[in-house]
C-alpha positions in Angstrom: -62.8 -128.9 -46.6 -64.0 -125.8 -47.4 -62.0 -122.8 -46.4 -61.9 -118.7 -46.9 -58.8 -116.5 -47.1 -58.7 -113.1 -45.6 -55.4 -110.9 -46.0 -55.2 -107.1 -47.0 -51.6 -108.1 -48.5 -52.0 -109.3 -51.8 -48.7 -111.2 -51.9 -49.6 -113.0 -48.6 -53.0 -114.1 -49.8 -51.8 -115.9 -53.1 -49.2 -116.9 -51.6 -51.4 -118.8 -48.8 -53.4 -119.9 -51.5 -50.3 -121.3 -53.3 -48.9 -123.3 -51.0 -52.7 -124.9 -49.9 -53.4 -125.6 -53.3 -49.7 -126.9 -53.6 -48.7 -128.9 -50.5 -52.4 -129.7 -48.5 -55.3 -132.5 -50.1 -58.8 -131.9 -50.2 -59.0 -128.3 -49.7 -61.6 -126.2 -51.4 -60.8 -122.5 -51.7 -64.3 -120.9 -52.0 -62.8 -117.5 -51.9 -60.5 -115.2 -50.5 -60.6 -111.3 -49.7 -58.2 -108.3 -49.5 -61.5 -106.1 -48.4 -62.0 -107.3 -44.9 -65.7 -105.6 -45.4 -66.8 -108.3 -47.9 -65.9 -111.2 -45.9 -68.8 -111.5 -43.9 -71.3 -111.7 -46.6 -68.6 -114.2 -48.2 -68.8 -116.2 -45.5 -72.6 -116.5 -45.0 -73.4 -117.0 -49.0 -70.3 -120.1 -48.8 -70.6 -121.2 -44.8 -67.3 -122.5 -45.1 -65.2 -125.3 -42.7 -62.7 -122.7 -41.9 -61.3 -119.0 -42.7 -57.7 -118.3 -42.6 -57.9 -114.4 -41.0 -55.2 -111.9 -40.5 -55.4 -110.0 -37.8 -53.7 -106.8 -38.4 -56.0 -105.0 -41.2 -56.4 -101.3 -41.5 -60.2 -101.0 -42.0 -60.9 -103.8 -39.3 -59.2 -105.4 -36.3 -58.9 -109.2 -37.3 -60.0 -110.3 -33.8 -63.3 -108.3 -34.2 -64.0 -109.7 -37.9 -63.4 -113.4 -35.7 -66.0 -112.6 -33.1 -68.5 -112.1 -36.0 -67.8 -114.6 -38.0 -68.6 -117.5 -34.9 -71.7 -115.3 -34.5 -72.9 -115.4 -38.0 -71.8 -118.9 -39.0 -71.4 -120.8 -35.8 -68.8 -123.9 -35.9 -66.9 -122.1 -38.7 -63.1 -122.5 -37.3 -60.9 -119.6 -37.3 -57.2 -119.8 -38.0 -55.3 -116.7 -37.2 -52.7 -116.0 -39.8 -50.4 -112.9 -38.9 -46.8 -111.6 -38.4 -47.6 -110.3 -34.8 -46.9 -113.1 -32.1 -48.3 -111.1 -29.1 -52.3 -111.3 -30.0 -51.9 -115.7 -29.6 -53.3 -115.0 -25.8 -56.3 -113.1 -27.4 -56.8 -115.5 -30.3 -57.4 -118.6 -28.3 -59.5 -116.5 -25.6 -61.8 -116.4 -29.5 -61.8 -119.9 -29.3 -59.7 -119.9 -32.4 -58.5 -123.4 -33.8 -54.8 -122.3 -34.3 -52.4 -119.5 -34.5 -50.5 -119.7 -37.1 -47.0 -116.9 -37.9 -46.2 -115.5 -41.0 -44.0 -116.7 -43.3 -46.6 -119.7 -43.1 -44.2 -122.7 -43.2 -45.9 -126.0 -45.0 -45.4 -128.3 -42.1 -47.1 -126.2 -39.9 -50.3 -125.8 -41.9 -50.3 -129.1 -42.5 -50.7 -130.0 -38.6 -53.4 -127.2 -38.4 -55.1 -129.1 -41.1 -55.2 -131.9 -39.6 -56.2 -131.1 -36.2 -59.5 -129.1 -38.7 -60.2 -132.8 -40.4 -60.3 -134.6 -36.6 -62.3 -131.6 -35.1 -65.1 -131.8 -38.0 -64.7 -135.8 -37.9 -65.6 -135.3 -34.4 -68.4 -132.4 -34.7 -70.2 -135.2 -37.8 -70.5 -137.7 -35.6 -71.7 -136.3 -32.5 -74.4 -134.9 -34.4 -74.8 -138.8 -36.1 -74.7 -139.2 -31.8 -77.2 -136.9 -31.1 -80.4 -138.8 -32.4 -83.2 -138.3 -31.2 -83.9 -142.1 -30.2 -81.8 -144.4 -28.4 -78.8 -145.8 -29.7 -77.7 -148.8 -29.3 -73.4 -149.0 -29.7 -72.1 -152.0 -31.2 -68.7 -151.0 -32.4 -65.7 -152.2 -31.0 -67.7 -152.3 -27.4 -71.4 -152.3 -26.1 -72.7 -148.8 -25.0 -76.0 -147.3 -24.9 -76.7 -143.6 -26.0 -80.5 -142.3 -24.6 -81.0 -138.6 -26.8 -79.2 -135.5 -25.2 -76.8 -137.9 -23.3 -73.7 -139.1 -23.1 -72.6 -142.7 -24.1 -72.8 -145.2 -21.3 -71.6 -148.2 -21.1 -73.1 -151.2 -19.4 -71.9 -152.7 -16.0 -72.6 -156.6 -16.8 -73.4 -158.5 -13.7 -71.2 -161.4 -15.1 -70.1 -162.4 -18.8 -72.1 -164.3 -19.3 -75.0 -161.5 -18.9 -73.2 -159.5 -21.3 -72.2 -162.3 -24.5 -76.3 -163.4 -23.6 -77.6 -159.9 -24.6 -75.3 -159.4 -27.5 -76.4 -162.8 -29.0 -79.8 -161.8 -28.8 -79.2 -159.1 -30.3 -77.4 -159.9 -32.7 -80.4 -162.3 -34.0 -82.8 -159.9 -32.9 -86.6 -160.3 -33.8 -86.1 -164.0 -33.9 -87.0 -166.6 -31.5 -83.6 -168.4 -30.0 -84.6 -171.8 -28.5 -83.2 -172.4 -25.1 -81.4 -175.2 -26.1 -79.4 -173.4 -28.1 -78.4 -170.9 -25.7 -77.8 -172.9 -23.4 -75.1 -175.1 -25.6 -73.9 -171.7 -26.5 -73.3 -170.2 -23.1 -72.5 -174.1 -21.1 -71.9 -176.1 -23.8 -71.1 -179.9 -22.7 -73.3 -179.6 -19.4 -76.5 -180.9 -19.1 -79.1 -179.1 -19.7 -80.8 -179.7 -16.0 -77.8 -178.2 -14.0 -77.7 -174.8 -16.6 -81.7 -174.3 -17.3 -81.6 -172.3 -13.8 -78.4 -170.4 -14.8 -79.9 -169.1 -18.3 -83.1 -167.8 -15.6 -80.7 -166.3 -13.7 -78.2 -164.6 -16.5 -81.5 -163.8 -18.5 -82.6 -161.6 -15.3 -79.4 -160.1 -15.1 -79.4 -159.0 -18.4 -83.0 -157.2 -18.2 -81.7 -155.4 -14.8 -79.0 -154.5 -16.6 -81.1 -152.7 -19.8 -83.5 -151.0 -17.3 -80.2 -149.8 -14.8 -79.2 -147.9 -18.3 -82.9 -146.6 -19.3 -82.9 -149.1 -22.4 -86.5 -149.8 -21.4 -87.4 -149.8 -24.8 -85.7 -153.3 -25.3 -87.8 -156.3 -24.6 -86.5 -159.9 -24.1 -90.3 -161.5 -25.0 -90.2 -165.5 -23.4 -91.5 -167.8 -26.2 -94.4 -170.0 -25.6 -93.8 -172.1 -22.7 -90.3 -170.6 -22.1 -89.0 -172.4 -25.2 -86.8 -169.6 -26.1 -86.4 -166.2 -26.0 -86.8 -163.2 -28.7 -85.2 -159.7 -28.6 -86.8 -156.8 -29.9 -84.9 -153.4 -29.9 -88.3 -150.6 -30.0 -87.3 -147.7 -31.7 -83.7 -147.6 -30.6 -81.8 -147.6 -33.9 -77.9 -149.6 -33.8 -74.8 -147.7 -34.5 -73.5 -150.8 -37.0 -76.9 -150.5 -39.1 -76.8 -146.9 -39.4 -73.2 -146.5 -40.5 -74.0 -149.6 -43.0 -77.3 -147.6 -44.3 -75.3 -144.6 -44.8 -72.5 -146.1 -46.9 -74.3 -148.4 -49.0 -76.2 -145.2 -49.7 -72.9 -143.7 -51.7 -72.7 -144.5 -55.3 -69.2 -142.9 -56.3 -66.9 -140.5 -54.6 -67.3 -137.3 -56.1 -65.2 -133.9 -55.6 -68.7 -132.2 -53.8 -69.3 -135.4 -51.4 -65.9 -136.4 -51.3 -65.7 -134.8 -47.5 -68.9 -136.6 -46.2 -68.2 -139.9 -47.5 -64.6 -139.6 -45.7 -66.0 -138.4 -42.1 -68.6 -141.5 -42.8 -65.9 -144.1 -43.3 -64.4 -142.2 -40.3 -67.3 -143.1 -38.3 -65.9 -147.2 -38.4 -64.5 -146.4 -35.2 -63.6 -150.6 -34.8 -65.2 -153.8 -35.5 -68.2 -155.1 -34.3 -68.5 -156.3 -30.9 -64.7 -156.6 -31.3 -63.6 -156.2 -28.0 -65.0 -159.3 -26.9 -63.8 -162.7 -28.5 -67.5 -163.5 -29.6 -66.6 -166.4 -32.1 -70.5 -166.8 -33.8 -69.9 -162.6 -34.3 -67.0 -163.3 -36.3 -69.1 -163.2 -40.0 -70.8 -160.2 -39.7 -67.6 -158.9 -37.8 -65.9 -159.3 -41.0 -68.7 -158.8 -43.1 -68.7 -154.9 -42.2 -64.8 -155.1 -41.7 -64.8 -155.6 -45.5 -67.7 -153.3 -46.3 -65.7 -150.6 -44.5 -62.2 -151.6 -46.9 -64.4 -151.6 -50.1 -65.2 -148.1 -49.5 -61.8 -146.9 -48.4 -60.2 -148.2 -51.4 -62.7 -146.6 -53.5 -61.5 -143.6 -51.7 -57.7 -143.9 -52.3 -58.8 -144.3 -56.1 -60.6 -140.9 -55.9 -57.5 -139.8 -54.3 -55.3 -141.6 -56.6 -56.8 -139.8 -59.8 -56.5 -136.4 -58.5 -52.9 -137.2 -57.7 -53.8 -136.5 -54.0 -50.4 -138.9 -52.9 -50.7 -137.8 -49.2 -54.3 -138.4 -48.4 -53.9 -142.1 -50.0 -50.8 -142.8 -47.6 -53.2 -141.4 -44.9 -56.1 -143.4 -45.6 -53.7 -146.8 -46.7 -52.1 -146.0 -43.2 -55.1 -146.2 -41.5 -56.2 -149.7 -43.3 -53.4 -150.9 -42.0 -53.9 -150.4 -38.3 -57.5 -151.6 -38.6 -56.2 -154.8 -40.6 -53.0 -155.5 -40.3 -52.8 -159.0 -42.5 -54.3 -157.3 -45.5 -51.3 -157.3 -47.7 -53.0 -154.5 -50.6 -52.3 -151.9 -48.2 -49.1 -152.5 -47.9 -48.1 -153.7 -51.7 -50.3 -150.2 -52.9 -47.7 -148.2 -50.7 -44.6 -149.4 -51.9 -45.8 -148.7 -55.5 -47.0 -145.7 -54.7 -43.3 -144.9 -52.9 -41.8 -146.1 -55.7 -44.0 -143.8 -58.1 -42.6 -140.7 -56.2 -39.0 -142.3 -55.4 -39.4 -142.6 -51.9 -36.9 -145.6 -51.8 -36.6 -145.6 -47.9 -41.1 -145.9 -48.0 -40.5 -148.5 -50.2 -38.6 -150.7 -47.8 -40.4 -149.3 -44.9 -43.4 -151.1 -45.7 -42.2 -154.0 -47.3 -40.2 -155.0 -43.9 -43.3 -153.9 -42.1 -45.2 -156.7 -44.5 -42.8 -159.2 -43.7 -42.7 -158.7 -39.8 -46.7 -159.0 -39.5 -47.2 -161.8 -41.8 -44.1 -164.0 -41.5 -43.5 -163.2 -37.8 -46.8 -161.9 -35.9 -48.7 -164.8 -37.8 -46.8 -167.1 -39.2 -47.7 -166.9 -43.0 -45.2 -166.1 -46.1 -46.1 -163.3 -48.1 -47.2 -163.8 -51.7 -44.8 -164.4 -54.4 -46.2 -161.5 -56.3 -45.3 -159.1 -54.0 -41.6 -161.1 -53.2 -41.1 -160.6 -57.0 -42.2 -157.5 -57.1 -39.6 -156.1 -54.2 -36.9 -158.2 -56.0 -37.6 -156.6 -59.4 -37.4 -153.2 -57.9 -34.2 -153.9 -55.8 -32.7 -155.0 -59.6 -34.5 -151.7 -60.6 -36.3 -153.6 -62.9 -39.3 -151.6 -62.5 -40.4 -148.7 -64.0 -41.6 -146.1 -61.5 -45.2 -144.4 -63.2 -46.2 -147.7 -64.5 -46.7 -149.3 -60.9 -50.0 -148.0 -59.6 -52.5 -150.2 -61.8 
C-alpha cells in the first residue's frame, strides 16, 4: 500500500511515520510533506493508495488540499489526521475514508488500515468485474456478469437444470453422450422413462441462459442427438481467469507484493462449492490447492520481512477456507511461540484438536502432539521453530 504524509508539524509527521513503519505491514511511505504546496505534485508523480492529511495548516486549509487531491488522482483515499474533532462532519461530506484524532493511537490506525486493504480489494476486482465480455461466475455459486452490469444469478427451473449446465460446462467444448448424462442426472432408471426428462431439463437450461442474456452460450445437439456439447462464445470464466493470473506470478516481490495479495484475494470460495457436485470435487480441490500454494508463498514473503501480523492474517484466513489443513494451524503456534504469545499458542492448538478430533473424527499428527508436549516441557527453543 502506497501512502503520502502531509503535516506542517514536524514532530507529528515522523512520528506518524514511526509508528506505520513500526506497528502496520505492507506499507510503503513514498513521501511525506511539511509544505502543504508540494503535495500535489507529490501526489501526481507517486499516485499513491492513500495520503494521511492534516487539516489545520497555515498556508492551506486541509479540506481544500482533499478536494484536489480526489480531482487530480481519483480513488486516492484520504485519511484525515488532526487534533480538531469538529471538521469529522466536513471530512466525510469529502468522502474521506476515515477520521482519525491526534495523538494517533496504534490500534486505531490499524483498523483504518484495514478497512484501506478491503476497500482496494474491492476497487481490484470490480475492475477484474468490469470486462468487457461476459463473465461467467463459477466460484462458490453460478452467476453471470454481461459488461457494465451487475452480477446475476440464475433462477434454475429445477436442480436438475442447474447441476445439467454446470456439467456441461464444466467439460465444455466436448461432446457428453446422453447416456452418460442421463446415468449422471437418473442414475439406476432406465433410460426410456429419463430420455424425455434430459429434453425437458436440457430446454430448461437454454431458457434459463437466454432469461440472463448468456446468448452467447450454445448447447450444440450431437449427431442424431447422441449427446450434447457446450461452447461458452467469448464469455471468459471467473475460475480460468483468476487461475491465468496466478500461475502468471513467478515470486512475491516487495513492488508486486500488493497485486499478488488482492489476486489471492480474488479466491472468493471454491468452485461450484455451494452445491454438493461430487464429479466437481477434483478440480474443486485442484484450485483449492492452487490457491494455498500461493498463500504460503505469501506468508514466506511475509515471514522474511519479519511481517508477523500479515502471516497470522493470511494463516487466519487459510484456516476458514480449509479448516482440516493442519500447516495452518502448526505454522501459528510456532510462530506464537517465536514471539511468546503462550496463550496463541494454545489457542490454536485446542482449535486443531476440536476440528480434527471432534468436527471430523481424525487424530492429529504425532508431530504436532510432540511438538505441543515439548513446548509445554519448554523443551523448545523459541527462534528456532519457524523452519
Amino acid at each position: 500500500m502506497k501512502v503520502i504524509l502531509v503535516d506542517d508539524e514536524r514532530l507529528a509527521l515522523i512520528g506518524l511515520q514511526k509508528l506505520l513503519e513500526k506497528e502496520v505491514s505492507g506499507i510503503q511511505i513514498a513521501a511525506s510533506y511539511m509544505n502543504p504546496a508540494e503535495v500535489m505534485a507529490g501526489v501526481v508523480l507517486h499516485r499513491p493508495d492513500v495520503v494521511f492529511l492534516d487539516i489545520h495548516m497555515p498556508e492551506i486549509d486541509g479540506m481544500d488540499l482533499g478536494r484536489r487531491i480526489q480531482v487530480a488522482v481519483p480513488g486516492t483515499e484520504i485519511i484525515f489526521v488532526t487534533s480538531y474533532d469538529q471538521y469529522a462532519v466536513h471530512a466525510f461530506e469529502l468522502q474521506a475514508l476515515d477520521y482519525v484524532m491526534k495523538p494517533v493511537q496504534t490500534e486505531r490506525l490499524k483498523r483504518t488500515l484495514q478497512r484501506v486493504r478491503e476497500k482496494l480489494a474491492v476497487r481490484c476486482e470490480q475492475r477484474v468485474m468490469d470486462t468487457e465480455v461476459p463473465l461467467i461466475c463459477c466460484f462458490n455459486q453460478i452467476s453471470f456478469k454481461l459488461p457494465g452490469k451487475e452480477p446475476q444469478i440464475a433462477k434454475w427451473r429445477t436442480s436438475k437444470a442447474q447441476e445439467l449446465f454446470a456439467y456441461l460446462l464444466h467439460h465444455r467444448n466436448r461432446v457428453i453422450y446422453r447416456s452418460v448424462l442421463l446415468d449422471l442426472m437418473w442414475p439406476g432408471m432406465e433410460e426410456e422413462k429419463t430420455a424425455h426428462q434430459l429434453y425437458t431439463t436440457m430446454y430448461h437450461v437454454r431458457q434459463t441462459l437466454k432469461a440472463c442474456g448468456m446468448d452467447m452460450i450454445k448447447i450444440q445437439s450431437a449427431h442424431l442427438e447422441a449427446g450434447y456439447k457446450l461452447e461458452v462464445g467469448d464469455a471468459q470464466l471467473d475460475s480460468e481467469q483468476w487461475e491465468q493470473e496466478m500461475k502468471a506470478w513467478r515470486e512475491v516481490q516487495p513492488g508486486t507484493v500488493q497485486a499478488y495479495e488482492q489476486a489471492l484475494y480474488r479466491y472468493k470460495g471454491t468452485y461450484f462449492g455451494q452445491y454438493d457436485f461430487i464429479w466437481a470435487e477434483p478440480e474443486r480441490e485442484r484450485l483449492r490447492y492452487l490457491w494455498l500454494y500461493h498463500m504460503r508463498q505469501l506468508n514466506l514473503y511475509y515471514l522474511k520481512q519479519d511481517e508477523n501480523e500479515r502471516v497470522v492474517e493470511n494463516m487466519q484466513q487459510i484456516q476458514q477456507m480449509l479448516p482440516d489443513e493442519e500447516e495452518s494451524y502448526f505454522m501459528l503456534m510456532k510462530l506464537y511461540d517465536e514471539i511468546n504469545h503462550d496463550l496463541g499458542v494454545e489457542e490454536q492448538y485446542r482449535l486443531l484438536m476440536s476440528r480434527m478430533e471432534q468436527d471430523l473424527g481424525i487424530p492429529i499428527s504425532e508431530e504436532i502432539r510432540h511438538w505441543y508436549r515439548d513446548w509445554k516441557l519448554g523443551l523448545t527453543e523459541p527462534g528456532q521453530t519457524m523452519g
